[in-house]
Each structure stands twice: as C-alpha cells, then as structure tokens.
LOTI-686335 format. One line per 2 residues: their letters; for each residue x, y negated, z negated of N, C-alpha, C. Coordinates in steps of 0.001 Angstrom, whole numbers, always signed. Last residue first. Layout:
BEGIN
A) X/Y/Z/X/Y/Z/X/Y/Z | ...
END
This chain:
BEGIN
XX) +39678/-19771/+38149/+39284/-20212/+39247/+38538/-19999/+40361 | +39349/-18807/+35128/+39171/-18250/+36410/+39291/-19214/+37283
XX) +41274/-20269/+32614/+39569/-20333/+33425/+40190/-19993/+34364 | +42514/-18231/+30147/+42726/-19396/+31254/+41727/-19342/+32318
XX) +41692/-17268/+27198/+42025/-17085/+28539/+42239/-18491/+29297 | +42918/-18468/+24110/+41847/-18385/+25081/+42540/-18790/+26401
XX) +44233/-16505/+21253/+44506/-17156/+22641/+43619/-17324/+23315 | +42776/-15954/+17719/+42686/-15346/+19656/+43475/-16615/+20059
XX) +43626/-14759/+14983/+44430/-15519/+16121/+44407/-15371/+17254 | +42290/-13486/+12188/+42516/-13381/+13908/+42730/-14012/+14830
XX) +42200/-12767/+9121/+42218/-13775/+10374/+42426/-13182/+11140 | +40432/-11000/+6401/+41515/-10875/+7263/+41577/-11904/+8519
XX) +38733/-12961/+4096/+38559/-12361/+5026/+40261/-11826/+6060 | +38591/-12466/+464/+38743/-13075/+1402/+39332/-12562/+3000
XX) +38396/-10387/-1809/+37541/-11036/-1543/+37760/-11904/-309 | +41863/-12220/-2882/+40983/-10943/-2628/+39083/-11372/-2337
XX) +44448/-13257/-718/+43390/-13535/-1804/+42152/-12678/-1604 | +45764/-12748/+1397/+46553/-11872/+379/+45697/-12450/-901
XX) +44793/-11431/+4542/+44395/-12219/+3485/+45182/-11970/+2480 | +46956/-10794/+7659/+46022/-10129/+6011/+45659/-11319/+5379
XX) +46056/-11569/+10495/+46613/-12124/+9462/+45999/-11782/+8605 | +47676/-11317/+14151/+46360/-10960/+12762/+46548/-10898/+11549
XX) +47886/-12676/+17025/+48223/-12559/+15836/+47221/-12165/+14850 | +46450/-12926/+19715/+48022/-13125/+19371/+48771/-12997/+18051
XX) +43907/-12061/+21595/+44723/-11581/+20138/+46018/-11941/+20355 | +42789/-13844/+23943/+43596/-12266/+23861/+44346/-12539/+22300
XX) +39070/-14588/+24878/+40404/-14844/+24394/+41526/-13157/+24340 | +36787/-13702/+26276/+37223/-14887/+26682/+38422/-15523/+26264
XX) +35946/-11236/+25907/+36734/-11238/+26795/+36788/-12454/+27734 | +35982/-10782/+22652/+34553/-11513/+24062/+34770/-11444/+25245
XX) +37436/-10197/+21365/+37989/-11184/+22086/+36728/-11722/+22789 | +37672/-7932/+19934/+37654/-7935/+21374/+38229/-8980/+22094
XX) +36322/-8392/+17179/+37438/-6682/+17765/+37801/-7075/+18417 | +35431/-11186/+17159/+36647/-10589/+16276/+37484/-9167/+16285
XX) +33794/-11428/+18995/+34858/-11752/+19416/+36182/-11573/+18553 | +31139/-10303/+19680/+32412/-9265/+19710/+33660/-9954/+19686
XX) +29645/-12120/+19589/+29542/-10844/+18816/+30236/-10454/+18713 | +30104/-15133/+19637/+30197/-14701/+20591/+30760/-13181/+19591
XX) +27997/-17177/+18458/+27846/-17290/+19944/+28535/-16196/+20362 | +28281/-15998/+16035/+27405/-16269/+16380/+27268/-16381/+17571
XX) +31265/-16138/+15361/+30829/-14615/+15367/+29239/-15023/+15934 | +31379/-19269/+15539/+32161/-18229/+16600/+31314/-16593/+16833
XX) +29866/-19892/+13298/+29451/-19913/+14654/+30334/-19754/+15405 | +29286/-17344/+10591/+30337/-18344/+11224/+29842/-18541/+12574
XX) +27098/-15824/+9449/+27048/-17406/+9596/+27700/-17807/+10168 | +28804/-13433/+8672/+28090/-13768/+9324/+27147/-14565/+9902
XX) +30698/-14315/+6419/+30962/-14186/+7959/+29944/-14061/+9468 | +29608/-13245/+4530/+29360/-14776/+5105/+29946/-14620/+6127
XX) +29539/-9819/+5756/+28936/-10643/+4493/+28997/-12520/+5032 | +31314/-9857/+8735/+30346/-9127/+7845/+30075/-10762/+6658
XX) +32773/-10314/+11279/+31513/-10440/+11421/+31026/-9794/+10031 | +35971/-11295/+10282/+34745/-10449/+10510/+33404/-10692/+10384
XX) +37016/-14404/+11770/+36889/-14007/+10427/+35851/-12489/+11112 | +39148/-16587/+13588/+38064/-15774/+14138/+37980/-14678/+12599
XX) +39669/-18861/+15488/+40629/-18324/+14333/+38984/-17830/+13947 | +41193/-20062/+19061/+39692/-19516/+18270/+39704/-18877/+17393
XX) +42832/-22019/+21111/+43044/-20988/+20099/+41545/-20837/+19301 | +42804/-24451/+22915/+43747/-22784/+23289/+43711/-22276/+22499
XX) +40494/-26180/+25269/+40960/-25287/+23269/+41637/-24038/+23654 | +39678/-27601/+27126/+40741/-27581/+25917/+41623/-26853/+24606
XX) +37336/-26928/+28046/+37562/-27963/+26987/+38280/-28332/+26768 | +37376/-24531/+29168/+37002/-25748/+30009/+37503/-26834/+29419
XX) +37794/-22680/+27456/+38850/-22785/+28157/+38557/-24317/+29176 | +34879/-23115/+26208/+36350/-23423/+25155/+37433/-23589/+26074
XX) +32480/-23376/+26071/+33190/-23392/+27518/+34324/-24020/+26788 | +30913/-23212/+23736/+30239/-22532/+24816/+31038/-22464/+26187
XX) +32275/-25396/+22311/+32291/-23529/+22119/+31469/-22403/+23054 | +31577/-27478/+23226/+32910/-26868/+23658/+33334/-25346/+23184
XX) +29026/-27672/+22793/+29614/-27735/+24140/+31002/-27300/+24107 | +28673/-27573/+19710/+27976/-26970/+20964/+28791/-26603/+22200
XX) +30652/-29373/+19227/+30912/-28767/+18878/+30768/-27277/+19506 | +29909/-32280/+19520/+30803/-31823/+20932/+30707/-30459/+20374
XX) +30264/-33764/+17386/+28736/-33923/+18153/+28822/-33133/+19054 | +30939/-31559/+14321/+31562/-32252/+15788/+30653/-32489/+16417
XX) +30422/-29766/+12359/+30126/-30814/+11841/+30746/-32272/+13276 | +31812/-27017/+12967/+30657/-27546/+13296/+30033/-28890/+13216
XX) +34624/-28590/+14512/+34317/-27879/+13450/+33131/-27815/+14086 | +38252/-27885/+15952/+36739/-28814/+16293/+36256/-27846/+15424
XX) +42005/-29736/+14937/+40494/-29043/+14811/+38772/-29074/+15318 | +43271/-31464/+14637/+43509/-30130/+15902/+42439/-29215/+16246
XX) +42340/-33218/+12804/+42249/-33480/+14353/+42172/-32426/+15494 | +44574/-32359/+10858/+42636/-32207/+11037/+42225/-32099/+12231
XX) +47357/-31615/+10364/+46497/-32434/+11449/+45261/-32219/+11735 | +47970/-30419/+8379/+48622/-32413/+8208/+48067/-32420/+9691
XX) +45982/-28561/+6430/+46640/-28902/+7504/+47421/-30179/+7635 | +44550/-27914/+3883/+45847/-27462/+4048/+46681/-28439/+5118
XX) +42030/-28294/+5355/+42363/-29029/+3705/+44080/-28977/+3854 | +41575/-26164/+7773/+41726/-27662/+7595/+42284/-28809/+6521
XX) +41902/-23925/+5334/+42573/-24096/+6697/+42804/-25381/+7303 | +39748/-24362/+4270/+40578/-24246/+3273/+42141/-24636/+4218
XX) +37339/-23649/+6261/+37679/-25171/+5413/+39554/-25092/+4641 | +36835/-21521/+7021/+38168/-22090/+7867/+38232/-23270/+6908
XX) +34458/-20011/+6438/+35767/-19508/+6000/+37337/-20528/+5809 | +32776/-22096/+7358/+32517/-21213/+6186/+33465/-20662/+5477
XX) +33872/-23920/+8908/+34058/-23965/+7989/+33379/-23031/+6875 | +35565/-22088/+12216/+33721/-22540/+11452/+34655/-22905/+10153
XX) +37399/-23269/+14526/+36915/-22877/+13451/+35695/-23122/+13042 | +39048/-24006/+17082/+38216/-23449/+16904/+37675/-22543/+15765
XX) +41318/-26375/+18808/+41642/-24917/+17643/+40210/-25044/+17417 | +42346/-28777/+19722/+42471/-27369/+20456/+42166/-25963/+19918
XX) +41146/-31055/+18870/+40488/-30593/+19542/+40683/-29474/+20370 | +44856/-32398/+19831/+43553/-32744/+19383/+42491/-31824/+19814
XX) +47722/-30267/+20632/+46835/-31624/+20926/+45490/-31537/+19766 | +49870/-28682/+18459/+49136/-28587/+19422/+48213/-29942/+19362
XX) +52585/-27323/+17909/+52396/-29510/+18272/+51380/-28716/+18706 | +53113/-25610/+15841/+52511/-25137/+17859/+52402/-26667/+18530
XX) +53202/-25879/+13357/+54530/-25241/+14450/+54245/-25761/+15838 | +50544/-25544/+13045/+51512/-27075/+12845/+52812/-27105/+13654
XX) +49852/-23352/+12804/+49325/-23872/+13810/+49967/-25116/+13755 | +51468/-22651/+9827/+51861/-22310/+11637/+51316/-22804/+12420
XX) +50092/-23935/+8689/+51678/-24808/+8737/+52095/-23891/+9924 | +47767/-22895/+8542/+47924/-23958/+8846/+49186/-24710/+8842
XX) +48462/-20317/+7512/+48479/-20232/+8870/+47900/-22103/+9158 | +49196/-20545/+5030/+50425/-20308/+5718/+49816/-20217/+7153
XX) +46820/-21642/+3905/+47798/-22648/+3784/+49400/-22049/+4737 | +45361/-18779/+4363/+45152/-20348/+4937/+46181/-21663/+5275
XX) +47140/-17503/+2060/+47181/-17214/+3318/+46192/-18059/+4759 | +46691/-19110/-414/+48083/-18997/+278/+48066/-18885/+2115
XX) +44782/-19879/-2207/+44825/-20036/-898/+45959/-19969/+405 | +44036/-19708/-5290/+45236/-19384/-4604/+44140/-19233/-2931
XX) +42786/-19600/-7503/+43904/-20288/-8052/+44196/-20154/-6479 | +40076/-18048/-6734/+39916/-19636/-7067/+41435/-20142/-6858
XX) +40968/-15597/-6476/+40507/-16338/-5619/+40581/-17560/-5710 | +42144/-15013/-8713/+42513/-15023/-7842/+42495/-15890/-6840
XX) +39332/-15392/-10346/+40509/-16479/-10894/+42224/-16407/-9601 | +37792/-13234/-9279/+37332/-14846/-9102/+38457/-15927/-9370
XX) +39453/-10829/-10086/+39132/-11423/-8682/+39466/-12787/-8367 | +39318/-10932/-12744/+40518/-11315/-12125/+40721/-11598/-10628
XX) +36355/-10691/-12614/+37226/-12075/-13648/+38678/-12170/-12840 | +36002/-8350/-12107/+35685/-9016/-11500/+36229/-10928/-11994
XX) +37624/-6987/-13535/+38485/-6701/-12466/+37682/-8217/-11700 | +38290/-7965/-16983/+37406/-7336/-16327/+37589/-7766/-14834
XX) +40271/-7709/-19423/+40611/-6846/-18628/+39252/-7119/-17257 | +40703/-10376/-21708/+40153/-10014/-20497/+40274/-8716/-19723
XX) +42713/-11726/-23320/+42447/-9958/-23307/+41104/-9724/-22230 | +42668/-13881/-22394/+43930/-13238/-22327/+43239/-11614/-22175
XX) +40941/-16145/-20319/+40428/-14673/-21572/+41831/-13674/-21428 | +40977/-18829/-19395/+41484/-17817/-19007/+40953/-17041/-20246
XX) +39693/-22087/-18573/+40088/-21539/-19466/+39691/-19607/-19353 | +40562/-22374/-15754/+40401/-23730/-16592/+40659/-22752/-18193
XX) +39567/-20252/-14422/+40687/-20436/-13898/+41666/-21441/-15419 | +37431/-19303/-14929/+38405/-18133/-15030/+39561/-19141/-15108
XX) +36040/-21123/-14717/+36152/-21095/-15567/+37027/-20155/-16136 | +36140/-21262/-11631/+36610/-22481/-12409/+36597/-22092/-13731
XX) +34443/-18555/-11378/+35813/-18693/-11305/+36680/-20080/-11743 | +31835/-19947/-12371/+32513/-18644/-13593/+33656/-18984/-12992
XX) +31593/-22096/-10188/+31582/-22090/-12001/+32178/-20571/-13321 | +31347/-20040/-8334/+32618/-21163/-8707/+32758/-21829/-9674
XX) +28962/-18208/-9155/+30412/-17580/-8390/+31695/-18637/-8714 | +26122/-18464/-10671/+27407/-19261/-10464/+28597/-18564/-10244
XX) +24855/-15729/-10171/+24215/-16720/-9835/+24854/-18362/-9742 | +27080/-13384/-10843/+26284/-13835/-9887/+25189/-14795/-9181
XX) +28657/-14977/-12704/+29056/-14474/-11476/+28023/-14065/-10074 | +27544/-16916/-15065/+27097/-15685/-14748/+27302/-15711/-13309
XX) +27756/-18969/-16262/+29223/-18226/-16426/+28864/-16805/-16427 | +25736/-20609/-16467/+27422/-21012/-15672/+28182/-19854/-15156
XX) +24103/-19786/-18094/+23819/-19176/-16976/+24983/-19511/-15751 | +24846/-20881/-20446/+25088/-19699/-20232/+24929/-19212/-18974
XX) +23914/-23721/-20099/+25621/-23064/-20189/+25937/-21752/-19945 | +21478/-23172/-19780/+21624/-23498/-18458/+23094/-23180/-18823
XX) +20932/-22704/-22639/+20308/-21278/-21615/+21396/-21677/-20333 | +21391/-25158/-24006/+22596/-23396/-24121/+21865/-22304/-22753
XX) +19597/-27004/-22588/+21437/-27055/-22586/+22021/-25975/-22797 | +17209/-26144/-22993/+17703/-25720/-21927/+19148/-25851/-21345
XX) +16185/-26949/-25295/+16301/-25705/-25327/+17267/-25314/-23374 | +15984/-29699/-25167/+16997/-29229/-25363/+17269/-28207/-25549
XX) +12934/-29086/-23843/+14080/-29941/-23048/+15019/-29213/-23754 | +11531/-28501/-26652/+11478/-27256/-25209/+12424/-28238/-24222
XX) +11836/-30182/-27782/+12466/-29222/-28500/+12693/-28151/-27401 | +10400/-32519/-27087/+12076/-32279/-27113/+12306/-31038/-26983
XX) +7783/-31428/-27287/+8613/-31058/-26250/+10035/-31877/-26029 | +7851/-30819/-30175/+7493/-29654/-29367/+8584/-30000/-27934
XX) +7934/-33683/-31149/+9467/-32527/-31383/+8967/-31353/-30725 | +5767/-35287/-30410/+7180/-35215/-29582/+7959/-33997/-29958
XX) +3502/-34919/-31894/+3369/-34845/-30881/+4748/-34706/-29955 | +4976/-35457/-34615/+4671/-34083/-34324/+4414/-34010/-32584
XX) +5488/-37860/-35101/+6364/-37556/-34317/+5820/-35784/-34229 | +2542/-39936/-34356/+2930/-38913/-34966/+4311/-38523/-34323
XX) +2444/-43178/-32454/+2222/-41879/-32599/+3101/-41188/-33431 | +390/-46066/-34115/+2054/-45376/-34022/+1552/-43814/-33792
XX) -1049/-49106/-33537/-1597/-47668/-33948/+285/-46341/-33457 | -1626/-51555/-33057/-398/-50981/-33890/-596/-49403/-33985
XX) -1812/-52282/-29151/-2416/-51852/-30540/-1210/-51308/-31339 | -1953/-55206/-27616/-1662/-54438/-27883/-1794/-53738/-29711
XX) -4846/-56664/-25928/-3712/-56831/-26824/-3071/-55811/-26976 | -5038/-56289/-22651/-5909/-56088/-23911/-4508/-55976/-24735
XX) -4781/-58615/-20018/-4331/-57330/-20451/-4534/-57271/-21840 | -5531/-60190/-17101/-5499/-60297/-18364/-5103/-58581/-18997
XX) -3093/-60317/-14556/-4101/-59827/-14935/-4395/-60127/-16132 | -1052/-63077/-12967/-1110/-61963/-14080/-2427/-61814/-14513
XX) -670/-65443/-11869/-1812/-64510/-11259/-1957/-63168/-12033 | +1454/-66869/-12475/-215/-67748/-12967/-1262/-66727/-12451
XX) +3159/-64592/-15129/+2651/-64928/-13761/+1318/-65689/-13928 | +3955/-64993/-18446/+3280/-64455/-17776/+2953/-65396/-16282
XX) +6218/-64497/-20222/+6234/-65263/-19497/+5708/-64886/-18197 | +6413/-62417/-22012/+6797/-63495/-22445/+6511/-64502/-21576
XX) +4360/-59760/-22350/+4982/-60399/-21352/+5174/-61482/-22177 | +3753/-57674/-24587/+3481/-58692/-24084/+4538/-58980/-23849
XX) +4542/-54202/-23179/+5091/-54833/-24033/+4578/-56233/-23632 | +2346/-50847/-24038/+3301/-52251/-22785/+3737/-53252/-23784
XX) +3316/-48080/-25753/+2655/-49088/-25357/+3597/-50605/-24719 | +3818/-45149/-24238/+4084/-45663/-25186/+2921/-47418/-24997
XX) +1842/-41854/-24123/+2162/-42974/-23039/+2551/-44228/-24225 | +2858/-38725/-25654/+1535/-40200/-24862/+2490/-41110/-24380
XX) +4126/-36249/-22899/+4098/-36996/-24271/+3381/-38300/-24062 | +4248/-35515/-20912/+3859/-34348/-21439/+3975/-35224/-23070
XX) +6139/-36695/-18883/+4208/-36928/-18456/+3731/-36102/-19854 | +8610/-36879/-19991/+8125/-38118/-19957/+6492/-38420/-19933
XX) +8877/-33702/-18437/+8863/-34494/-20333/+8320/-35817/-20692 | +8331/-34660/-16405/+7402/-33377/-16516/+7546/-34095/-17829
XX) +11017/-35180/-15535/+9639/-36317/-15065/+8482/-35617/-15854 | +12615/-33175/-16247/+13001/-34431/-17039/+11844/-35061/-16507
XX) +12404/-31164/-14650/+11660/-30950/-15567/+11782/-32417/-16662 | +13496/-32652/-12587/+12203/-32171/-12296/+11608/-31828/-13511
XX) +16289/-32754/-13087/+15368/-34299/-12759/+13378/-33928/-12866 | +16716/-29579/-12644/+16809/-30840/-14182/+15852/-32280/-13868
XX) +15887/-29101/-10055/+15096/-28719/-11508/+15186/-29430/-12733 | +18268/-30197/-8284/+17082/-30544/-8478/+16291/-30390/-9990
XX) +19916/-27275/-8541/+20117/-28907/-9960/+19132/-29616/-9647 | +20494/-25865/-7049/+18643/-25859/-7533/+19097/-26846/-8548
XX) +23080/-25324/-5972/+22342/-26193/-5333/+20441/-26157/-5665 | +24149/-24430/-8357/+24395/-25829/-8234/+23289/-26561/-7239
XX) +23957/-21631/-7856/+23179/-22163/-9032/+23143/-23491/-8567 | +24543/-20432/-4908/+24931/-20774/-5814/+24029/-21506/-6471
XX) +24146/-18667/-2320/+23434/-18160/-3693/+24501/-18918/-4566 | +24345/-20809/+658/+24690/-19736/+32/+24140/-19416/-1325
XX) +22123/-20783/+3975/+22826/-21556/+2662/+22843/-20117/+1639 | +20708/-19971/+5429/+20983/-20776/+5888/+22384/-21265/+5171
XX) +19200/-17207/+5356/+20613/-17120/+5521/+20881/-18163/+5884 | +16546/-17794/+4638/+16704/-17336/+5678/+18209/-17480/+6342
XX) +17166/-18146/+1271/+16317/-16789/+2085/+16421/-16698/+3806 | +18085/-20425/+1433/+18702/-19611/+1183/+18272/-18297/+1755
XX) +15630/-22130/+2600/+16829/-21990/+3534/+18127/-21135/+3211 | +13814/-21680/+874/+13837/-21317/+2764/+14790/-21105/+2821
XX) +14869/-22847/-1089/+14763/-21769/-1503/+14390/-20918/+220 | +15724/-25872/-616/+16462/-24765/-893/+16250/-23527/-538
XX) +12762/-26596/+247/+13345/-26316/+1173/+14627/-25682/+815 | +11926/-26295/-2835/+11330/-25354/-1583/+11710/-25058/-30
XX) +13252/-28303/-4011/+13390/-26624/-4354/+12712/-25870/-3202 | +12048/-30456/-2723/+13415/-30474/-2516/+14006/-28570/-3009
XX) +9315/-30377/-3666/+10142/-30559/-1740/+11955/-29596/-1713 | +9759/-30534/-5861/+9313/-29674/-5581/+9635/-28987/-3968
XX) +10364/-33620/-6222/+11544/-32512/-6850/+10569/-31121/-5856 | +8389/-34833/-4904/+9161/-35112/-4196/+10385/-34012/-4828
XX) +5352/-33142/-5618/+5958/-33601/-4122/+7448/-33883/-4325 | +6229/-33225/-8511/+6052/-31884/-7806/+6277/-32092/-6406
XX) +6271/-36035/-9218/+7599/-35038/-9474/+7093/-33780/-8584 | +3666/-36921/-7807/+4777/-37259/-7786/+6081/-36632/-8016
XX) +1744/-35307/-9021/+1891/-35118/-7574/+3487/-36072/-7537 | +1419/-36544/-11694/+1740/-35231/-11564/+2460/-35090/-9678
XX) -658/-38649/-10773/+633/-39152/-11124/+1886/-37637/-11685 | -3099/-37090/-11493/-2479/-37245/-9709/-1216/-38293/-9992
XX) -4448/-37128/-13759/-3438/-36212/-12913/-2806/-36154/-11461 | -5935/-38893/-15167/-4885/-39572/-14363/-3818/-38401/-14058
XX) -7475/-38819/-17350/-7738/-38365/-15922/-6470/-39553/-15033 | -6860/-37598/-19554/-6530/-39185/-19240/-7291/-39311/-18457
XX) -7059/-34957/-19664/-8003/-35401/-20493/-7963/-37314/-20199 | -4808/-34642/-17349/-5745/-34184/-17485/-6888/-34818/-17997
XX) -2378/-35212/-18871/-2981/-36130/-18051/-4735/-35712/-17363 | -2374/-33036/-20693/-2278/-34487/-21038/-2808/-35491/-19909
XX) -1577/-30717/-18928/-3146/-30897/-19696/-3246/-32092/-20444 | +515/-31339/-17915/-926/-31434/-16770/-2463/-31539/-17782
XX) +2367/-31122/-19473/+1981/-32567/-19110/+432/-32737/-18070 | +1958/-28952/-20436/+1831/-30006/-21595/+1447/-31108/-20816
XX) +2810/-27503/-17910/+1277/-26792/-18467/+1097/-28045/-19500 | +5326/-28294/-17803/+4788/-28442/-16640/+3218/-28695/-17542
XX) +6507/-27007/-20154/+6516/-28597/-20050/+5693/-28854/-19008 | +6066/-24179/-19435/+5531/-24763/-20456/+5178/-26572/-20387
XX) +8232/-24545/-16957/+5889/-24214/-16796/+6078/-24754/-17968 | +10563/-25525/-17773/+10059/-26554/-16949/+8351/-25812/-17005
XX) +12235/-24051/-19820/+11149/-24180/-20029/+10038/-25351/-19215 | +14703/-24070/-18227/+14157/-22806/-18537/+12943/-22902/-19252
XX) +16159/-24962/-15681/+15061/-25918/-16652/+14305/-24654/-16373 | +18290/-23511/-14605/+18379/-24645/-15323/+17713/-25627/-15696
XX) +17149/-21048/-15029/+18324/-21277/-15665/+18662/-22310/-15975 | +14913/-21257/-13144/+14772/-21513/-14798/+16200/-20954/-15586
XX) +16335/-21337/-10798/+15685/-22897/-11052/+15350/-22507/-13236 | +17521/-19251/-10405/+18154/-20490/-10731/+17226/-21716/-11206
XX) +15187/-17724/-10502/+16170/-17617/-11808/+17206/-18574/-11364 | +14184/-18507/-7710/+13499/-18621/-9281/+14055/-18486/-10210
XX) +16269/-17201/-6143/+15964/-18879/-6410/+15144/-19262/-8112 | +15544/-14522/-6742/+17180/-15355/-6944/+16937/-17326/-7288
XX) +13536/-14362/-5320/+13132/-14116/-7276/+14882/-14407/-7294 | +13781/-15054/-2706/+12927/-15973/-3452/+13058/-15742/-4953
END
C-alpha cells in the first residue's frame, strides 16, 4: 500500500493540498457533494489498483496509478471559483429563467496558488520516470532511447540489456516453428512467455491465459492436445505464471505429467531460464 501511495504522489504530487482547496471551496458553497464525483469514480479506480497490486495480482509499475493525473486535474477545476454561464443565444421555450450575468472579474491571486500546485507536478512526475524502482520500463526505455556513455551503473546496464534484447525467446520461438506443430499445442503464461508469442509466425500454436478454454486444457493438457508446456521458475513473477500455479512442481519435475526435453539459459539478464516439458501420453 505505501508503494502505491508514492506512485500516486509521483504523479499528482500535490493532489491533498488541491484536494483540501477544493473541499473547502465547495464547502462554504455548500455544494460538496459534487466532490463525490472525482473521488468515486478516479478514487475507484486507485483503490482497485492498489488491491490488486498488494494481493500479487498486478505488477509495481508507476503507469498503472496514471489515474491520479485526471484525478487531481477534477480537484483543480473544484478548487477555483466557478466562472460565469454564458447567455444563451437561443433559448428553449422551456428554459428556466436565469439571473443576468455579473461583471464582477475574479482576482488572478485566487488562481496562481493552484496552477502553481498542478504545474508543480510536471518535474516531480519526470523525475519519478527514471526511478527503477517505481518505473522499471520507463527508466529501461530510457536506458535504451537515450544512453549515459559514462554511466558505469550495473543496474542501468541490466535494464538497457533487458529492454534492447530478447534473443533467447526469439530463438525458442523459431524452434517451436521447426516442430509444424498444430494449433493450441504449446502452453504458456504471458507473464514471461509474451515475448515468445510476439516473436512467433504462429500465435495460434499457442494457448494463453487470455483463451475461454485455457482452464480446461491446462487441467487435462494430454487430453487436449498439447504436446509441450514452456515452464519459467517458480520464483519472483514467476510466481503468477499459471502453469507454476496449477502445477508446483512442474519446473524441477514435470508434475509427472510432462518429461524435460530441453532447457534453455536466458542470455538477457534478469530473465528466467526455460524449460521445454513434453507432455506424457494419457494413460489408458
């Protein structure tokens, strides 16, 4: 939860202040329940993030609390007076009557506070890009896009590794290409395996999670069809993958529903070693 919170004020780093301007403005209006609007529907939307990172649903990147900008942008609009309506040119025969409008001009003192707290949040939120641990693909896009010759720092050369290069995906999707294999015979999660599919010239070969069938055929893979299950360690994201999920042991072992035919270093760092099960042939 205090990860989520420093994304959200990374990227609307003065959203309480602006929050605290617009509640005590509407406040004295009495019209604070037009508040409930940005907080219900942006607020929804940070709170089911912030579940679903905390309960290992979803990963620690900055990008997915961008909600917060729209959120503190409704907050700026409530936190300054209200401008005035404009006579209608061409009023409905059921149009309300409506009190003239007044010349009376607001001060720009009332506004440059909370501009000033909005555009305070373009250098905080740049900076917070190109912090590895709260943007991982924004710092490495940035390793990658623009490079720091004299750079020495190991974690920079990681991320720009990582980012530039997918070799060892891209060489086991031109082998599973070797194999003609049918539709629906190969068994990946996309946590790891996306890069694997992207690579491939036959998607198809593939059943993902994102399959209505996906359930069912990973629960009775030799029943199905599927002669192969590409299988990542059970550690760090790996532990999300729904192979290592339904079946614990299947990256030492096999589960003793497949047999190891191949095992494949990663040669991008940070990235997982493969495992090329064969699946058994149903008992009869």
């Amino acid at each position: 939860m205090l990860f989520a919170a420093v994304c959200v004020l990374l990227l609307a780093p003065t959203v309480l202040p602006i929050a605290a301007w617009a509640a005590a403005r509407r406040w004295r209006r009495r019209c604070w329940h037009v508040l409930l609007v940005p907080l219900t529907i942006y607020g929804a939307a940070l709170a089911f993030q912030a579940f679903s990172y905390a309960t290992g649903s979803t990963f620690p990147f900055l990008r997915f609390y961008i909600i917060a900008i729209p959120l503190s942008s409704y907050l700026t609009m409530l936190a300054v007076p209200d401008g005035q309506l404009v006579t209608a040119k061409r009023r409905g025969k059921y149009a309300p009557e409506m009190p003239p409008p007044t010349r009376r001009r607001q001060s720009w003192a009332v506004y440059l506070p909370v501009a000033a707290a909005a555009a305070l949040a373009v250098p905080v939120t740049a900076w917070g890009m190109g912090q590895p641990k709260y943007a991982p693909q924004e710092y490495a896009l940035g390793a990658v896009l623009a490079p720091d010759p004299s750079s020495i720092s190991d974690r920079k050369t990681v991320e720009h590794r990582t980012a530039a290069s997918f070799s060892t995906e891209r060489h086991i999707a031109r082998y599973l290409g070797t194999l003609n294999l049918p539709e629906s015979s190969v068994i990946t999660d996309t946590v790891y395996g996306f890069a694997i599919i992207a690579a491939s010239r036959n998607p198809k070969t593939f059943v993902v999670p994102s399959d209505p069938d996906f359930t069912t055929v990973l629960n009775a893979p030799a029943e199905n069809g599927v002669r192969y299950l590409l299988a990542v360690p059970p550690v760090g994201r790996g532990l999300s993958d729904s192979l290592n999920l339904r079946y614990p042991t299947l990256y030492e072992t096999g589960a003793d529903i497949a047999t190891l035919q191949v095992e494949i270093p990663n040669d991008g760092d940070s990235q997982p070693n493969w495992r090329l099960y064969r699946v058994n042939e149903p008992v009869a």
